[in-house]
N, CA, C and O atoms as a GROMACS GRO file, in nm:
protein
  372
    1UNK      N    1  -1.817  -1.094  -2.244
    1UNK     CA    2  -1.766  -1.216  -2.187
    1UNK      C    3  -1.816  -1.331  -2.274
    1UNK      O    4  -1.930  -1.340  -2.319
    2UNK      N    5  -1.722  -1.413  -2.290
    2UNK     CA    6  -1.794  -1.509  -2.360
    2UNK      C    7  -1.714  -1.660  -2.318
    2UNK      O    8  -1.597  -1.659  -2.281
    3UNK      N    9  -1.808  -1.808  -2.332
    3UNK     CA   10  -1.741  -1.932  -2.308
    3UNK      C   11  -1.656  -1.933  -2.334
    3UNK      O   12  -1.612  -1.840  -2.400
    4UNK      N   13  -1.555  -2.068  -2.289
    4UNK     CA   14  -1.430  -2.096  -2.414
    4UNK      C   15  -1.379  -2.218  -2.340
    4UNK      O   16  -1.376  -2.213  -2.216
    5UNK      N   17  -1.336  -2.332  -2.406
    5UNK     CA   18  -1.340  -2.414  -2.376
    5UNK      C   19  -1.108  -2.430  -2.383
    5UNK      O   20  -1.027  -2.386  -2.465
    6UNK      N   21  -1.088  -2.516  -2.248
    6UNK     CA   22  -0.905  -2.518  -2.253
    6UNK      C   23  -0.874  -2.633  -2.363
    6UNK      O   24  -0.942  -2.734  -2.377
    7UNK      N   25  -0.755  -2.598  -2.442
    7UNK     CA   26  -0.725  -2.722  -2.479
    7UNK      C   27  -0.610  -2.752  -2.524
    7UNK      O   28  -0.572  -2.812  -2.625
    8UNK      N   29  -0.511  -2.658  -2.354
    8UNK     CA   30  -0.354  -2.671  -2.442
    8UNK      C   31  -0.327  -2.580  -2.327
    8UNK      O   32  -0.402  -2.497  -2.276
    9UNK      N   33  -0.183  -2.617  -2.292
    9UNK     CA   34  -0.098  -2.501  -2.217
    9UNK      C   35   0.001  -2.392  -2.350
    9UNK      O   36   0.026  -2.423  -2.466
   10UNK      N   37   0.033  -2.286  -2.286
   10UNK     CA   38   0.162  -2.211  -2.345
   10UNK      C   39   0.235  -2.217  -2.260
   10UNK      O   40   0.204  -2.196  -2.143
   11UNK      N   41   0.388  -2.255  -2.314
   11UNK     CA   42   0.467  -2.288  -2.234
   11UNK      C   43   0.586  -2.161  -2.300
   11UNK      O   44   0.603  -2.176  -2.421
   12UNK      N   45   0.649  -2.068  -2.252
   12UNK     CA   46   0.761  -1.963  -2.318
   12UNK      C   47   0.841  -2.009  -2.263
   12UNK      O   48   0.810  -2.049  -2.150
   13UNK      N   49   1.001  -2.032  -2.313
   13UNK     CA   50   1.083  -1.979  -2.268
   13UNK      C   51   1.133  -1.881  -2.237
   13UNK      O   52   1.235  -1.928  -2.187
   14UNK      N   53   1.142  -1.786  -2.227
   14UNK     CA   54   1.133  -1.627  -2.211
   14UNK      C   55   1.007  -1.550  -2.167
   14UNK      O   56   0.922  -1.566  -2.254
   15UNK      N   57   0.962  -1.475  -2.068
   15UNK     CA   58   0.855  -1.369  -2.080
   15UNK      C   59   0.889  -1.223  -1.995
   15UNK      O   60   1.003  -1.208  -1.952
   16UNK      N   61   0.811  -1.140  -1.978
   16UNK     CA   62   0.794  -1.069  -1.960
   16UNK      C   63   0.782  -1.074  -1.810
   16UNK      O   64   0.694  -1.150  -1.770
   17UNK      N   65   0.858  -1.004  -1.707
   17UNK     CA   66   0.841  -1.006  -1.559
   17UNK      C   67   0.671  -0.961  -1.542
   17UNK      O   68   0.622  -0.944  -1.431
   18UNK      N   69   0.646  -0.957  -1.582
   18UNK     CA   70   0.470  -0.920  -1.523
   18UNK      C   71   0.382  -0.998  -1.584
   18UNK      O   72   0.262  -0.981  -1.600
   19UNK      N   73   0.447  -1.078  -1.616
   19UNK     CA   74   0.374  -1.246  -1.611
   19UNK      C   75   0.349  -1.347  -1.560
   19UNK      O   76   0.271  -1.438  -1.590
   20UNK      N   77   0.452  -1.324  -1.437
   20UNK     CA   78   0.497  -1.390  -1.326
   20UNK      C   79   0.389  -1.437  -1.231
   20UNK      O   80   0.360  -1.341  -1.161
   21UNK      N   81   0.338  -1.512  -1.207
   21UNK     CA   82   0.254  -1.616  -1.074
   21UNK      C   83   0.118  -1.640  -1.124
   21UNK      O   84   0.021  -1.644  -1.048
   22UNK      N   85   0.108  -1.660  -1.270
   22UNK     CA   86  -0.020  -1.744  -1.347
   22UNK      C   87   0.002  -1.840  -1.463
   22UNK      O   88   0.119  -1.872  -1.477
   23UNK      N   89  -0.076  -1.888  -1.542
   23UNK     CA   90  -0.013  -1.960  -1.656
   23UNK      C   91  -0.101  -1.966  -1.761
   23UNK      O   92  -0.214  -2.010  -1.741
   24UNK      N   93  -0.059  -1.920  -1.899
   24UNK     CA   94  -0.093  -1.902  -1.989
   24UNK      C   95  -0.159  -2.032  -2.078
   24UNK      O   96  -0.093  -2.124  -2.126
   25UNK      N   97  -0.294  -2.014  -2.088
   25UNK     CA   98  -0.349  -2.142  -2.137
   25UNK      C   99  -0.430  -2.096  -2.303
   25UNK      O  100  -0.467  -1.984  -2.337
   26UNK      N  101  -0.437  -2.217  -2.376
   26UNK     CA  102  -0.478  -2.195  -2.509
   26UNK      C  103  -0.606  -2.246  -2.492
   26UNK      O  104  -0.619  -2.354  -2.434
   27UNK      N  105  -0.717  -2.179  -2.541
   27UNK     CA  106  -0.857  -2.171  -2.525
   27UNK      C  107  -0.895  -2.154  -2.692
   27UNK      O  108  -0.819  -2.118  -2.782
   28UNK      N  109  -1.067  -2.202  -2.702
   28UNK     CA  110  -1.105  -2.220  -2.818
   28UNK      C  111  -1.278  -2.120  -2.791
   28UNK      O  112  -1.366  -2.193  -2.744
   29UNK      N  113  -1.306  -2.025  -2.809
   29UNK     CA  114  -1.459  -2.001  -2.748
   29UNK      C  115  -1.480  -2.069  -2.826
   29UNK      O  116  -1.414  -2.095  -2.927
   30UNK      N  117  -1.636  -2.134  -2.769
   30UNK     CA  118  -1.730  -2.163  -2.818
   30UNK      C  119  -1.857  -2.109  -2.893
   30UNK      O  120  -1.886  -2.001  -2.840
   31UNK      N  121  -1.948  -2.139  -2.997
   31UNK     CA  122  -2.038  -2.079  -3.001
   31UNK      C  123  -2.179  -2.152  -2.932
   31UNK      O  124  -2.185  -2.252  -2.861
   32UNK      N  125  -2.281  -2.067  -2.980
   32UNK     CA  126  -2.401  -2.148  -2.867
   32UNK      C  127  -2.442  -2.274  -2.916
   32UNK      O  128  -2.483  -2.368  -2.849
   33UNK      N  129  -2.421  -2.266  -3.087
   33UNK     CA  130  -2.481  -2.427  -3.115
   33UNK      C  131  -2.390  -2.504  -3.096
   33UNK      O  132  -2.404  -2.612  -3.154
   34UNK      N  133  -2.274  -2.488  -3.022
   34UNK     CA  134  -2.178  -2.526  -3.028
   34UNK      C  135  -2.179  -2.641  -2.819
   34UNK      O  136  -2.165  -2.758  -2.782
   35UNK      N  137  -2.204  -2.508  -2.755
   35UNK     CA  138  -2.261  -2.549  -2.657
   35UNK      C  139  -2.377  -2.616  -2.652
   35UNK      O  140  -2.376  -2.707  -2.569
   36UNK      N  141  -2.493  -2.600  -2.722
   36UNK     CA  142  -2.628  -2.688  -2.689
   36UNK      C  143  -2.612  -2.790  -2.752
   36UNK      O  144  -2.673  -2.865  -2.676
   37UNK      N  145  -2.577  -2.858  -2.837
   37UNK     CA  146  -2.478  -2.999  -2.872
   37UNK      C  147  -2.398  -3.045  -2.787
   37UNK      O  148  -2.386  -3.167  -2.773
   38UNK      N  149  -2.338  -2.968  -2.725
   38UNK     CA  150  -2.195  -3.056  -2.667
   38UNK      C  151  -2.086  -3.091  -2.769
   38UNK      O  152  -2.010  -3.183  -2.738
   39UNK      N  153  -2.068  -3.032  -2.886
   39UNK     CA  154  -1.945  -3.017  -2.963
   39UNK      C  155  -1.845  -2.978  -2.950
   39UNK      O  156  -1.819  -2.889  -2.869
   40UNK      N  157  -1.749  -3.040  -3.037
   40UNK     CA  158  -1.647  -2.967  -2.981
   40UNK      C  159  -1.623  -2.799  -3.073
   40UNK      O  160  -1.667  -2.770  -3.184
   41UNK      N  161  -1.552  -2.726  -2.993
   41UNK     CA  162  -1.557  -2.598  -3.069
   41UNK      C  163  -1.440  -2.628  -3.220
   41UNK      O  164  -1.339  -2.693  -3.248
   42UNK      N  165  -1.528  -2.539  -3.275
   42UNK     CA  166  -1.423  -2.496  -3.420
   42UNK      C  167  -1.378  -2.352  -3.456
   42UNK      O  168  -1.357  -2.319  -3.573
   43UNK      N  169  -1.364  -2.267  -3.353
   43UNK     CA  170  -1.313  -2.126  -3.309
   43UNK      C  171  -1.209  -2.151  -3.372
   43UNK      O  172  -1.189  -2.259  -3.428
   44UNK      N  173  -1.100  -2.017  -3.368
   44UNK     CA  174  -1.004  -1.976  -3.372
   44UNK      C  175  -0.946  -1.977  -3.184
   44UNK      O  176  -0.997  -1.923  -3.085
   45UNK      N  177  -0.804  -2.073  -3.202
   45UNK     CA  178  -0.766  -2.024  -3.060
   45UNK      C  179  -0.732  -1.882  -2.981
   45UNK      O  180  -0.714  -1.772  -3.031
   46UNK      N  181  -0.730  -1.900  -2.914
   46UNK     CA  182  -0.688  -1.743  -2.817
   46UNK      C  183  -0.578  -1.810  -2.697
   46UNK      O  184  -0.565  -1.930  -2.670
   47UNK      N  185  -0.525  -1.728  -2.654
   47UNK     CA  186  -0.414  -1.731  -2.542
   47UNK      C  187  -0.496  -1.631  -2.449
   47UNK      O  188  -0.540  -1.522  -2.484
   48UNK      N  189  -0.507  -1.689  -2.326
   48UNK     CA  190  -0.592  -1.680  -2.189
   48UNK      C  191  -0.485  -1.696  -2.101
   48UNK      O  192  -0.405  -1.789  -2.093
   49UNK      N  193  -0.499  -1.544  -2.008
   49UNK     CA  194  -0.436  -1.557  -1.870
   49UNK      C  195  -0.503  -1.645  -1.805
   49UNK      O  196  -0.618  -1.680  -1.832
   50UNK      N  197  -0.435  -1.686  -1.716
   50UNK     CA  198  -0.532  -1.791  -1.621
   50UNK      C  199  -0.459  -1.781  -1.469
   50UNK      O  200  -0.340  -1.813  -1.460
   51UNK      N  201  -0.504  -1.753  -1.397
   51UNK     CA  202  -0.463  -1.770  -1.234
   51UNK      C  203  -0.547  -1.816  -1.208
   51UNK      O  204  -0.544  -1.764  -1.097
   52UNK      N  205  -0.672  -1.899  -1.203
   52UNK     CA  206  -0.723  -1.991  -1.146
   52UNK      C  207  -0.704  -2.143  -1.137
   52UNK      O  208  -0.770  -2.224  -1.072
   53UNK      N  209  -0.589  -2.165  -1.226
   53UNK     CA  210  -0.612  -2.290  -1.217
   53UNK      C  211  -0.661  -2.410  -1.309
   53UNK      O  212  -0.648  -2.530  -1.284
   54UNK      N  213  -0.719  -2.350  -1.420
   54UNK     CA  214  -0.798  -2.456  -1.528
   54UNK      C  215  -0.720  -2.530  -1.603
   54UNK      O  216  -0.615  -2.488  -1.652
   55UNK      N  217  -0.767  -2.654  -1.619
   55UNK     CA  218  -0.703  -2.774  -1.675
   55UNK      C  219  -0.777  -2.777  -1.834
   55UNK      O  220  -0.871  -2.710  -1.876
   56UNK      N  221  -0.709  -2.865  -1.891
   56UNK     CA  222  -0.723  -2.904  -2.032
   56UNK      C  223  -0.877  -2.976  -2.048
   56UNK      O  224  -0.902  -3.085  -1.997
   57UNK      N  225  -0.949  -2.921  -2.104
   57UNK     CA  226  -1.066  -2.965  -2.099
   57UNK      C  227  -1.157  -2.870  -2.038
   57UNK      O  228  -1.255  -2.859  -2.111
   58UNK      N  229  -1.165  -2.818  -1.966
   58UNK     CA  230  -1.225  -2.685  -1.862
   58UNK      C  231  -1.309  -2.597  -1.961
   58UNK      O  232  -1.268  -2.550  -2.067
   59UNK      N  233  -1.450  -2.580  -1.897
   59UNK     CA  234  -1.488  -2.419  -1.951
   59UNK      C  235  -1.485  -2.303  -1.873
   59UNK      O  236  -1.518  -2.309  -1.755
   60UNK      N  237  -1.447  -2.196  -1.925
   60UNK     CA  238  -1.433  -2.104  -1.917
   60UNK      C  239  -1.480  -1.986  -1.961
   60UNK      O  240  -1.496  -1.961  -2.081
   61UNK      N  241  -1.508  -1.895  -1.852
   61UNK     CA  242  -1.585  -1.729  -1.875
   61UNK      C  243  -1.490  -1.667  -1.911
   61UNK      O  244  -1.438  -1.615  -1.812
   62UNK      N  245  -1.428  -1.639  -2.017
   62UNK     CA  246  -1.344  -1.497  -2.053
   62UNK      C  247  -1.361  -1.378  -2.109
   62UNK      O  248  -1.430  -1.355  -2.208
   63UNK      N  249  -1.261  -1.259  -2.010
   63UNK     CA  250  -1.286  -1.153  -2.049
   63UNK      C  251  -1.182  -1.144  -2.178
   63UNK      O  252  -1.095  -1.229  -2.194
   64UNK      N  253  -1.203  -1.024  -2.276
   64UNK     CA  254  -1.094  -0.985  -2.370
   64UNK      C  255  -1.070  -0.814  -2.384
   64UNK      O  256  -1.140  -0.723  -2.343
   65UNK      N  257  -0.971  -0.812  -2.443
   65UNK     CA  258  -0.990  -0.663  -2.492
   65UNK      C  259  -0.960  -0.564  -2.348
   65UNK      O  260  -0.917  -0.610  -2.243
   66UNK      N  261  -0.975  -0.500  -2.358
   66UNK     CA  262  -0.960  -0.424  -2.247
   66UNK      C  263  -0.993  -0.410  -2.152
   66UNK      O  264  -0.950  -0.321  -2.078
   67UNK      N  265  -1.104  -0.516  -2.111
   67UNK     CA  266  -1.174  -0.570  -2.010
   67UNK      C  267  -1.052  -0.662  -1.964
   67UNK      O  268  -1.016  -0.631  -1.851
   68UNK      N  269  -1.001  -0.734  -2.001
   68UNK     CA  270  -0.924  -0.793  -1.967
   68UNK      C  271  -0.784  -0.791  -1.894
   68UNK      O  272  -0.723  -0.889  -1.850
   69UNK      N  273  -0.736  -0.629  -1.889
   69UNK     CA  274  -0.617  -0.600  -1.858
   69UNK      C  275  -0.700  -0.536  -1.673
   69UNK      O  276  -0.629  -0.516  -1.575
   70UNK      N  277  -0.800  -0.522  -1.672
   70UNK     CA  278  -0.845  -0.460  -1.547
   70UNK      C  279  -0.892  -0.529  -1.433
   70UNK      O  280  -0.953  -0.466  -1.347
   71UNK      N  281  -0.868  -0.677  -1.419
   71UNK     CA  282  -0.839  -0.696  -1.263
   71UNK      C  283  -0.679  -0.673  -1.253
   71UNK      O  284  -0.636  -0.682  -1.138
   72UNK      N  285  -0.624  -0.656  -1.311
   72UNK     CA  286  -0.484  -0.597  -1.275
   72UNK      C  287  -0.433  -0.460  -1.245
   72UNK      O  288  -0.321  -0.435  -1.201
   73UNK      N  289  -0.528  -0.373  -1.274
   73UNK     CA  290  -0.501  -0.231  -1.217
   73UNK      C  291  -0.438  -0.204  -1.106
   73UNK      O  292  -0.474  -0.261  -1.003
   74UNK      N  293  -0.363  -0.139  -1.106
   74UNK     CA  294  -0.303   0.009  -1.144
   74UNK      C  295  -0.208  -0.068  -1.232
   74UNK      O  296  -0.153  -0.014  -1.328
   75UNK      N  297  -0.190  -0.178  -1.204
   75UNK     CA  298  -0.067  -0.273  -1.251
   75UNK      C  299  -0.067  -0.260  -1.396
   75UNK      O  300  -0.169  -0.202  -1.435
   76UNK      N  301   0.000  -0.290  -1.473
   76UNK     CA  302  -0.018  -0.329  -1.627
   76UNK      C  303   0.023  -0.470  -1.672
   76UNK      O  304   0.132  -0.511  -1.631
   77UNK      N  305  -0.052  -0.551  -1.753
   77UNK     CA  306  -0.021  -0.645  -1.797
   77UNK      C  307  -0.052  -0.660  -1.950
   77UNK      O  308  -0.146  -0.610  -2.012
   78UNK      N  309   0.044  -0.735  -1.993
   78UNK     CA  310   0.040  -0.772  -2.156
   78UNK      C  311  -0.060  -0.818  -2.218
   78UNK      O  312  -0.056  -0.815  -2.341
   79UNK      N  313  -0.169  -0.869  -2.156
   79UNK     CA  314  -0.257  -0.971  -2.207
   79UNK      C  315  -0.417  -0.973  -2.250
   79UNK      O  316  -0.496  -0.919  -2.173
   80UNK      N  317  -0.461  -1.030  -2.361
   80UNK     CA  318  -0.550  -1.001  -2.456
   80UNK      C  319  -0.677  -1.059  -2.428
   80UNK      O  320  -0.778  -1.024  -2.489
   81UNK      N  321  -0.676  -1.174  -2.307
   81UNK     CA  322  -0.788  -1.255  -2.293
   81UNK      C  323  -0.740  -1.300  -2.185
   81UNK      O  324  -0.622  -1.338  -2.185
   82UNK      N  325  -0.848  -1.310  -2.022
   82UNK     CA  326  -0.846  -1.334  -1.917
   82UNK      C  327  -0.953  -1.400  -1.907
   82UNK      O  328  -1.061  -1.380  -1.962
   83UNK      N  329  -0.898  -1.541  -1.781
   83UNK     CA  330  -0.990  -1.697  -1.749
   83UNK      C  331  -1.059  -1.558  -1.611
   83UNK      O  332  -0.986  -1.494  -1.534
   84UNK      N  333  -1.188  -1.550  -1.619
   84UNK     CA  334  -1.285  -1.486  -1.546
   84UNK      C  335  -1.314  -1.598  -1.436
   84UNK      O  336  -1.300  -1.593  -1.314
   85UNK      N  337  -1.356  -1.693  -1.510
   85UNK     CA  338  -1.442  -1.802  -1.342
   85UNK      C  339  -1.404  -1.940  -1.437
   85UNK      O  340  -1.354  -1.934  -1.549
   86UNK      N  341  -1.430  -2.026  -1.387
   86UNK     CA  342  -1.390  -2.201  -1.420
   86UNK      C  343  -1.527  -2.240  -1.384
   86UNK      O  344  -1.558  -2.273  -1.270
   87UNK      N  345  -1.621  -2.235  -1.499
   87UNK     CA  346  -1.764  -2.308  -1.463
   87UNK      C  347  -1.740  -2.474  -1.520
   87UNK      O  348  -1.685  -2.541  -1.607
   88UNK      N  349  -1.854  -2.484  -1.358
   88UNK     CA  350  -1.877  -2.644  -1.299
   88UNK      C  351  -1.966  -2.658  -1.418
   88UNK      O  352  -1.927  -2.715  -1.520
   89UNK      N  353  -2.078  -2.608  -1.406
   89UNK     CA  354  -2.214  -2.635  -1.453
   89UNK      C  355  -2.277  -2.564  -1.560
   89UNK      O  356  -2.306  -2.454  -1.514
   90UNK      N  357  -2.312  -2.571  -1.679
   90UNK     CA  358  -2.360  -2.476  -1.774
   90UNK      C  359  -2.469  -2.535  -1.806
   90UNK      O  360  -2.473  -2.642  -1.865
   91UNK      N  361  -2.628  -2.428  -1.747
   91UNK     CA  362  -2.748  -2.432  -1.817
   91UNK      C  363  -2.808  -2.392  -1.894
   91UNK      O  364  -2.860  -2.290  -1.850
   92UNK      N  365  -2.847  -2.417  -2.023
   92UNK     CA  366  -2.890  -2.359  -2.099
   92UNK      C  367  -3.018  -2.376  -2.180
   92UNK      O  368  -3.054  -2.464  -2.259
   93UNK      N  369  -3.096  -2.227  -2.121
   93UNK     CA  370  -3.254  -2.244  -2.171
   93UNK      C  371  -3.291  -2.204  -2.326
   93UNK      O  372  -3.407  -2.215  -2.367
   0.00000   0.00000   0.00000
């Protein structure tokens, strides 16, 4: 799991019926010196399921990889990187 900060919707015209009732957001992880600064990230983006809800600016816990297709079980879904939780607060010792 790792941070990742929102900073963009995906918008398709076209998708896949089992895409249906979330929305696809463009995310940047972060790294840690990246977080203990308060910088902005210089990642490579990723495309993040999101059914929670996160807005442009938001951090985010995401899963990837095959971790990521499994709160959807038995179900199958297309997708490479899932919004896990929408953290308020990040401490870091």
């Amino acid at each position: 799991m790792r941070i990742a900060k929102i900073i963009g919707n995906v918008v398709l015209s076209r998708s896949h019926p089992s895409l249906s009732g979330a929305s696809l957001r463009l995310a940047v992880p972060m790294m840690l010196d990246e977080l203990q600064n308060e910088t902005e990230p210089s990642g490579e983006c990723l495309v993040v399921w999101d059914d929670h809800g996160a807005g442009n600016g938001s951090m985010i816990a995401i899963s990837e990889s095959g971790e990521a297709a499994q709160p959807f079980r038995p179900e199958l879904k297309p997708v490479d990187a899932y919004n896990s939780a929408i953290l308020d607060t990040l401490r870091l010792s």
